[in-house]
N, C-alpha and C positions, 0 to 999 in steps of 0.2 A: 575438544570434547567429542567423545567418539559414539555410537548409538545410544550404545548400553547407558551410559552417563543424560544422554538427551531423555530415555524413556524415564530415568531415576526421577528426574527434576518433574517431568512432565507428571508425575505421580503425586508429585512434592503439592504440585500446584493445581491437583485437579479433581484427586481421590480427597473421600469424607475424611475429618483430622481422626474419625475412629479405627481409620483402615489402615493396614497392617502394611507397610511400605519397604520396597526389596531394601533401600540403602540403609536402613534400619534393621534386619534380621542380626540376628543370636548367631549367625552365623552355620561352621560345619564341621563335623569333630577333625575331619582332617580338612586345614586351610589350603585353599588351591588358587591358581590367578584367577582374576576374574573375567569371563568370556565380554566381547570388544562389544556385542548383539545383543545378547539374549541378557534380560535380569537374570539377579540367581532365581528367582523361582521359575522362570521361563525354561531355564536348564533342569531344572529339577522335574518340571511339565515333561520334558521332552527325556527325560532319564528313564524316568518310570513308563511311560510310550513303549518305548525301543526294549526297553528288559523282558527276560522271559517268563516271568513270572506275572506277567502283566498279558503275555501271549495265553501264556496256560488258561486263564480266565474261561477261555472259548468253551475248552472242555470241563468246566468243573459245574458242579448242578446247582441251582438257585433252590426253586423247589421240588418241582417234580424228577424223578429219578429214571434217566432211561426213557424220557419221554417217545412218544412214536410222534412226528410233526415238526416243523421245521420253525414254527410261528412262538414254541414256549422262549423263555427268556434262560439266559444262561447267566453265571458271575457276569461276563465279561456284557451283556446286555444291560444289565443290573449297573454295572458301572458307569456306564456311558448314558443310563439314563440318570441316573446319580449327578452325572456331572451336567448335563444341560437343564437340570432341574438348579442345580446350585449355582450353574454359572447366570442363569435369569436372576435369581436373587442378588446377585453380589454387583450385578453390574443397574439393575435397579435402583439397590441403595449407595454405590458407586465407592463400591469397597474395592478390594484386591482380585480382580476376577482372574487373573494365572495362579496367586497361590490360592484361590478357591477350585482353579481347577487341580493342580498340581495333588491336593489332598485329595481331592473326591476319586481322581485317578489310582492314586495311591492303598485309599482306604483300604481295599479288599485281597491285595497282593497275597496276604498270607491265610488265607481259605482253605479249608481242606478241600480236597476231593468226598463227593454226594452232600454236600452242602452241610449246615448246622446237624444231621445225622452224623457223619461222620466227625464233627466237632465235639460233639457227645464222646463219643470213643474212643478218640483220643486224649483228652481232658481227663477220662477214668484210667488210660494207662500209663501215660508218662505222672510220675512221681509228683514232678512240678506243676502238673496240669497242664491244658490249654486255652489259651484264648485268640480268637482266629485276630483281633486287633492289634494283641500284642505282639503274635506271629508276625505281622504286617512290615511292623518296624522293625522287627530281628530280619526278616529278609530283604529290607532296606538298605541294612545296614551292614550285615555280616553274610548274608549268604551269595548273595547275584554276583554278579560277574566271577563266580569260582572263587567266593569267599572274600571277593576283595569290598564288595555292598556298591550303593549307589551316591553315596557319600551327600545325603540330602541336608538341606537346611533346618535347623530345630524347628520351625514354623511348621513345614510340613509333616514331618515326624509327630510333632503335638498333637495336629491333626488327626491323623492317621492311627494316632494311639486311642484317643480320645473320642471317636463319633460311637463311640456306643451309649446305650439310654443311663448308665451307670456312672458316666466322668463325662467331662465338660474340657472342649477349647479352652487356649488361654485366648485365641485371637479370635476376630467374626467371622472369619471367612472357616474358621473349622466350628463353631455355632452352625453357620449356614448347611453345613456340609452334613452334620451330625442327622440336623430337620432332613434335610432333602435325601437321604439315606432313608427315613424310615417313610416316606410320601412317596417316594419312590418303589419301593418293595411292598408297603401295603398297598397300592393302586395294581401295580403291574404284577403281584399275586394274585388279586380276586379276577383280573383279565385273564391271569393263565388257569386260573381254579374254574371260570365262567368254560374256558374252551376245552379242559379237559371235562365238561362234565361232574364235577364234583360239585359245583352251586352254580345256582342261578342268580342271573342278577335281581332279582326279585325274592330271594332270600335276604338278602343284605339286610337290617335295620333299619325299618323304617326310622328313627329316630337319628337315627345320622346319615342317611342319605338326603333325609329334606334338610340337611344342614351344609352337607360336603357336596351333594347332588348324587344325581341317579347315574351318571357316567361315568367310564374315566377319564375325562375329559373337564370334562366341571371338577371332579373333585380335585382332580391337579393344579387345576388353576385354582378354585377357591383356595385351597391349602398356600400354595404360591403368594397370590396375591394380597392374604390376612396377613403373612411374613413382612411382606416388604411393605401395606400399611403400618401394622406397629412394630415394624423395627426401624421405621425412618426417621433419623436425626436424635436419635438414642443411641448409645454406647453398649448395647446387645440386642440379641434376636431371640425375639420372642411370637407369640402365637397369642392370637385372642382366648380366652379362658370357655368361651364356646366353639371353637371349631378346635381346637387343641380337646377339649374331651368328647369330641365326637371322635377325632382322629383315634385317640386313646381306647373309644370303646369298638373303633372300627376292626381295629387290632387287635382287641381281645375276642373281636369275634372269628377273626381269624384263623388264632390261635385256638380255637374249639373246635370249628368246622374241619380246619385245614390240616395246621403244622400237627396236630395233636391230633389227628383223630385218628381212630381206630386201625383203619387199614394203612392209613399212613404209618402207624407208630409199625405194624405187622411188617412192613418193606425196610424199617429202619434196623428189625432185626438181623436181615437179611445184611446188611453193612457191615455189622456190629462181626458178624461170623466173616465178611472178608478182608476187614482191619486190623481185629484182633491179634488172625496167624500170621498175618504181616509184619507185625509190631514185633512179636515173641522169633519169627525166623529172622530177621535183617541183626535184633541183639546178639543173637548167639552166632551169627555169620556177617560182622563188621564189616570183612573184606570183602562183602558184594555193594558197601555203597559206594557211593562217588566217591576219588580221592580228595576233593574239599570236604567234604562232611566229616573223612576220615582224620583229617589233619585237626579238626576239631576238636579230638579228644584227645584226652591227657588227664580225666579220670572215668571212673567207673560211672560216676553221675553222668559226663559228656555224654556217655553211649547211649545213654536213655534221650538225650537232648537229640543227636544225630542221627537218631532213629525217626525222632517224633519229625527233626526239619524233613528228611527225606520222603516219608509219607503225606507229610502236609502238601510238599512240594508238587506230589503227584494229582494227574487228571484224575479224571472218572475211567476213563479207558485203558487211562495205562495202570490202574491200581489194580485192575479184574485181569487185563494180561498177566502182568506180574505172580497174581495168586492163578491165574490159573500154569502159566509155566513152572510154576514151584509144589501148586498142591495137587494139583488135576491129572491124571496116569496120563500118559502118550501112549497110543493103540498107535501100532505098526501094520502094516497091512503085507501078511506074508503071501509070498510065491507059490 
């Protein structure tokens, strides 16, 4: 019996009967051996790691745009607190904590560049729409490694499809993942909303801070902790019906103050005019994308698809080079 096989069993006999266990996965569209070390989803952990698409995170924007300060949060901050907020759950309730992390890791892969602004933009030009989730898993699966994907397990894909407010895990450990997505982004939003100056902590609702707490720090934990009391030795993850609508209105007041307010919505126009020409130049000039994106097409629809991955794919820095190489004049400086 070789590692991998020792960690299988030790799973067998140790994780809750509700947890999602590697020698049981749906398996992976293309079958491959199995590593002598790692579970499949330990491989799958460590796939999504090492990709570039997982690198790009650093530069793509959570909330604020361009921030000036080194302290705002980024996707790839966003992620990583994502995942040590979900991997406290899972190994509390002593579920699957690698394919917990493996998804949480995963989840945000397919993000535009300037965060849900530029999600907007793109979703009104591509034909088919977009959704940065389902992005996730097409660049999982079809676009990294130059087309050839990362050839993940259905568990984590589910995952990674699924953590938005709108669809639901089939497993706990992408329940887990979904919660500690949105506990995560509403805490460590009103922290970067607090330091940029846009609110005070003493704005927040009274009515759900005497419930979530006055910190981020309580209310992480409170959030956290109501999880793993009433999700234990139950077959899903849930939230007490009072701190779930405190969270719910914490969020909508978010979305007033914050995601939606005025000057913010003012900066998102601003995206909207550098995605746009982006979108309409790279259509009619195929042969400036990648030659994976290009092998992609084989109709008229593709090129709307191979357009939308290659923008989605890009940072915040390199989408403003781009448009400025393409639209911005070059002043020469004569003799």
């Amino acid at each position: 019996m070789n590692i991998r096989e020792k960690q299988e069993q030790t799973e067998l006999s140790l994780l809750s009967p509700y947890a999602t266990r590697s020698i049981d996965t749906k398996g992976r569209r293309k079958p491959e051996e199995e590593c002598e070390i790692r579970t499949c989803f330990q491989r799958d952990r460590d796939r999504i790691l090492h990709c570039k698409a997982f690198r790009r995170l650093k530069d793509k924007t959570q909330v604020f745009l361009s921030p000036v300060g080194d302290h705002y949060r980024t996707r790839l901050m966003h992620t990583l607190e994502v995942s040590q907020n979900a991997r406290t759950i899972a190994r509390a309730l002593n579920l699957n904590e690698t394919l917990t992390e493996a998804i949480a890791l995963g989840h945000d892969l397919g993000h535009m560049p300037f965060g849900h602004a530029g999600e907007r933009v793109l979703n009104e030009m591509n034909p088919k729409g977009f959704k940065h989730n389902q992005q996730s898993v097409r660049v999982a699966q079809y676009l990294e490694k130059n087309g050839d994907g990362l050839n993940l397990t259905w568990e984590v894909l589910d995952g990674m499809k699924n953590h938005s407010m709108k669809s639901m895990p089939h497993t706990l450990e992408g329940k887990i993942v979904r919660l500690a997505d949105k506990i995560a982004y509403i805490n460590h939003d009103i922290d970067d909303s607090v330091r940029a100056k846009v609110l005070k902590e003493e704005d927040l609702p009274k009515k759900y801070t005497n419930v979530l707490g006055t910190t981020y720090r309580e209310r992480i934990n409170t959030m956290v902790l109501d999880i793993v009391k009433h999700s234990s030795g139950i077959n899903d993850i849930v939230m007490s019906q009072k701190i779930r609508d405190a969270m719910t209105g914490l969020r909508s007041f978010m979305f007033q103050r914050v995601y939606e307010e005025p000057n913010t919505k003012k900066e998102e126009e601003k995206i909207k005019n550098i995605i746009e020409p982006l979108y309409e130049h790279y259509l009619y000039h195929i042969e400036e994308l990648p030659v994976y994106n290009q092998k992609m097409i084989n109709s008229e629809e593709d090129k709307e698809q191979a357009v939308c991955d290659y923008i989605a794919g890009m940072t915040d820095h390199f989408a403003i080079e781009q448009y400025t190489e393409i639209f911005i004049p070059k002043f020469f400086m004569q003799k």
